[in-house]
C-alpha positions in Angstrom: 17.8 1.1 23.6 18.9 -1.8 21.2 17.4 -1.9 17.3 17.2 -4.5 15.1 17.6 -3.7 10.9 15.6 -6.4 9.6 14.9 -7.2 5.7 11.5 -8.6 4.8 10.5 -9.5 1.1 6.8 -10.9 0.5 8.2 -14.8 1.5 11.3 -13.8 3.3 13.0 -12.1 6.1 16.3 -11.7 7.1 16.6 -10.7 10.4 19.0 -8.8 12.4 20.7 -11.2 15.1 23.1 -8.5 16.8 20.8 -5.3 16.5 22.2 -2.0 17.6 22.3 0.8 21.0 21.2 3.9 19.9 20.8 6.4 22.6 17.3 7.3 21.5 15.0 7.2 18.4 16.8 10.7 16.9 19.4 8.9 16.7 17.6 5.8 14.2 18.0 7.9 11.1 21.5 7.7 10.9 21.4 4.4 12.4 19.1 3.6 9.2 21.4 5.2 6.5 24.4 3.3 7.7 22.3 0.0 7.6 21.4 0.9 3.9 25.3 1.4 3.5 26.4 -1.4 5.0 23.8 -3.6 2.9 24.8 -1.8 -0.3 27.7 -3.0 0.4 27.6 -6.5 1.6 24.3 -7.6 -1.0 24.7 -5.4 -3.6 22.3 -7.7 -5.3 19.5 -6.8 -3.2 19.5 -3.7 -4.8 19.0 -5.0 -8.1 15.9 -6.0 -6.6 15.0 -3.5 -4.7 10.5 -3.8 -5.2 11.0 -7.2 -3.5 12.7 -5.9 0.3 11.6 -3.8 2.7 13.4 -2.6 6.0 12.0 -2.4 9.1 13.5 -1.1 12.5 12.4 -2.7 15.5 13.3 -2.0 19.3 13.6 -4.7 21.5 10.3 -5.3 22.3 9.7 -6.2 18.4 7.2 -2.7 18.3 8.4 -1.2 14.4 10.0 1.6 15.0 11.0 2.5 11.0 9.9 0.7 7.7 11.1 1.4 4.3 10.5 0.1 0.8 14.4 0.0 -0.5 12.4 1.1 -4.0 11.5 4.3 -1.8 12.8 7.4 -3.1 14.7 7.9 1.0 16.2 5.0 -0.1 17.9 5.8 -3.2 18.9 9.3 -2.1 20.8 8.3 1.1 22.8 5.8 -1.4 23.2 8.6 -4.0 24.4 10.8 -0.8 27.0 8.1 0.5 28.6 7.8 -3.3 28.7 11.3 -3.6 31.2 11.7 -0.4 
């Protein structure tokens, strides 16, 4: 099935285009920390801002799958977890 990693603030989204195939929903949390990596590293900035975006996984049919504040505390330990290897 095919995911889409979009970023929403209060008066913006940015949404995910090219979306993903994961081979089921166990695999969307891994999906989900290498979209928080990948965004790290692209927008940095973002993360300066974090109380402002929000993530949120959708399948293909648009149904949210996954949402998370990128303030939330998942957030900041997958990012501590990826500098720390």
């Amino acid at each position: 099935m095919r995911y889409y990693f979009h970023l929403q603030s209060e008066d913006k989204i940015v949404p995910d285009e090219e979306g993903v195939n994961l081979e089921g929903e166990k695999n969307l949390p891994g999906a989900v920390y290498k979209a928080l990596s990948e965004l790290h590293d692209e927008q940095p900035e973002l993360f300066e801002r974090v109380s402002e975006w929000q993530l949120i996984v959708c399948n293909i049919l648009d149904e949210v799958m996954f949402s998370m504040n990128l303030r939330d505390r998942r957030a900041a330990d997958l990012l501590r977890l990826e500098a720390a290897a």
